[in-house]
Phi, psi and omega in degrees: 000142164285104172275158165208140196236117189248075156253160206207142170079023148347319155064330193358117174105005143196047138341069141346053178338292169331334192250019155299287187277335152300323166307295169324308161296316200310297168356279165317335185282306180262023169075327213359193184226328194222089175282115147245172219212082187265075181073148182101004186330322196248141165268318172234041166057028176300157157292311178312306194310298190276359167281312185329279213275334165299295163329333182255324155313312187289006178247029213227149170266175156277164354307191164208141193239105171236184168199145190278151185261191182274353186265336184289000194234138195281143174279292196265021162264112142313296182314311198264005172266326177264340171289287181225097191317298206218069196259319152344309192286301192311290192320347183235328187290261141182149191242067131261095186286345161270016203310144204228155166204128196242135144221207179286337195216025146189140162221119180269159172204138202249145186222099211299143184237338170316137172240122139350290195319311202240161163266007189222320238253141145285174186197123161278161201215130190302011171289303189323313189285305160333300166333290176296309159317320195276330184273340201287285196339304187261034190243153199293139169334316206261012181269146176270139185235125162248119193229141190261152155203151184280330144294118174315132199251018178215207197173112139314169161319299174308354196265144167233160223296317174318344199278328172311124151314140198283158209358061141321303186289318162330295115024259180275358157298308208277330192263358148327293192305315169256010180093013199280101188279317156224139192263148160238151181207174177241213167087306213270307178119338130342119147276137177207134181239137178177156181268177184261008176300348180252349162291303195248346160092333220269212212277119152084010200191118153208110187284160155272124216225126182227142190247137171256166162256182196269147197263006204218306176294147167306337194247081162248016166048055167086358174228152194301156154298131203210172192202160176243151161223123191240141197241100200241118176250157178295022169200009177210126174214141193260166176215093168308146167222124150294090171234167194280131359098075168322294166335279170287358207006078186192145155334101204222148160298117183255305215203143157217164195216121200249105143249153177240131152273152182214094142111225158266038188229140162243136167223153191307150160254150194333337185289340177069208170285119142266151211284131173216081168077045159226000000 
């Protein structure tokens, strides 16, 4: 089995200072095997904003899998958003927009969905997907393929449908294809767990698609500050959700949640959510 601890949305330059270091020990605590970052480090792509959020990382274990979101791309410098989008992010961050982490039992991989172009919106590109087959392609049946981008290839309910990353079906053809057991995203400020069978339908295939909320930021859009934690075996993977604890001022198990494979298809499994001090 695998930990892998998924936070997201960080906002650095609108921080809940207060919630760093309890995260930070929550983290430390549970160990991980992989910490991912699925975007947003930044509220506006500042060099401050992002020494801030480097700085904060380094007190984080390791490895680590990150990838940049749309708040990581300057809004109101026109020059420096369409030259160099996301020169800031390499220079402080890293500047590997693909990261990859392989072991004997998962591999993750992050894949930038930031665009110039749109102010919100994301978008994969068939290189990108080329990429990912190709890192995917030679890995043994019993490895779990992961794959992180800060826009999401699934949507609560409650979400809206612009917020889906751009050619999502295109995609989600490739990862049919190599098997690609779970997406993690960001973005929405939401925790969500679910599979993609009822969005894309398609035959024989359904990845599991899990959403963080933002783990840090002042902007929690009607929900606590919360982190995911997935304890992932090659046919079971659990989804811990993490909130902030007004009270205790500290990090608590709110929820977990249980899926199972069959074939390539992932689905909750019956024991369903369990309840954990809600």
């Amino acid at each position: 089995m695998r930990t892998v601890v998924h936070l997201s949305d960080l906002h650095f330059g609108r921080v809940d200072d207060v919630l760093l270091a309890p995260l930070r020990e929550t983290v430390e605590r549970i160990a991980p095997d992989v910490v991912v970052v699925s975007g947003d480090l930044t509220q506006r792509a500042k060099s401050e904003q992002f020494e801030q959020a480097r700085a904060w990382l380094d007190t984080l274990p390791g490895p680590q899998i990150i990838v940049p979101g749309n708040h990581d791309i300057s809004l109101y410098n026109v020059f420096r958003r369409f030259v160099k989008p996301l020169e800031r992010y390499q220079r402080y961050i890293t500047d590997d927009l693909d990261p990859i982490h392989v072991d004997e039992e998962i591999a993750v991989l992050g894949i930038n969905t930031a665009r110039s172009l749109t102010w919100k919106d994301g978008r994969i590109n068939e290189e990108q997907v080329a990429k990912m087959k190709e890192e995917f392609a030679g890995l043994a049946p019993h490895v779990t393929r992961i794959v992180v981008t800060h826009h999401p290839f699934d949507l609560p309910q409650s979400a809206d449908e612009d917020d889906l990353v751009d050619r999502a079906p295109m995609a989600m053809k490739a990862f049919a294809e190599v098997g690609v057991d779970l997406l993690l995203a960001g973005h929405l400020h939401t925790s969500h767990a679910d599979t993609t069978e009822e969005r894309y339908g398609m035959s024989e295939y359904a990845a599991l698609v899990v959403q963080a909320g933002t783990a840090t930021s002042t902007r929690g859009r009607g929900e606590v500050n919360s982190f995911n934690v997935l304890r992932v075996e090659h046919d079971r993977i659990e989804v811990d959700r993490y909130g902030w604890d007004v009270l205790s001022s500290a990090f608590s198990l709110m929820t977990t949640e249980a899926f199972m494979r069959s074939g390539d298809v992932w689905a909750a499994h019956n024991d369903g959510m369990l309840a954990a001090g809600i």
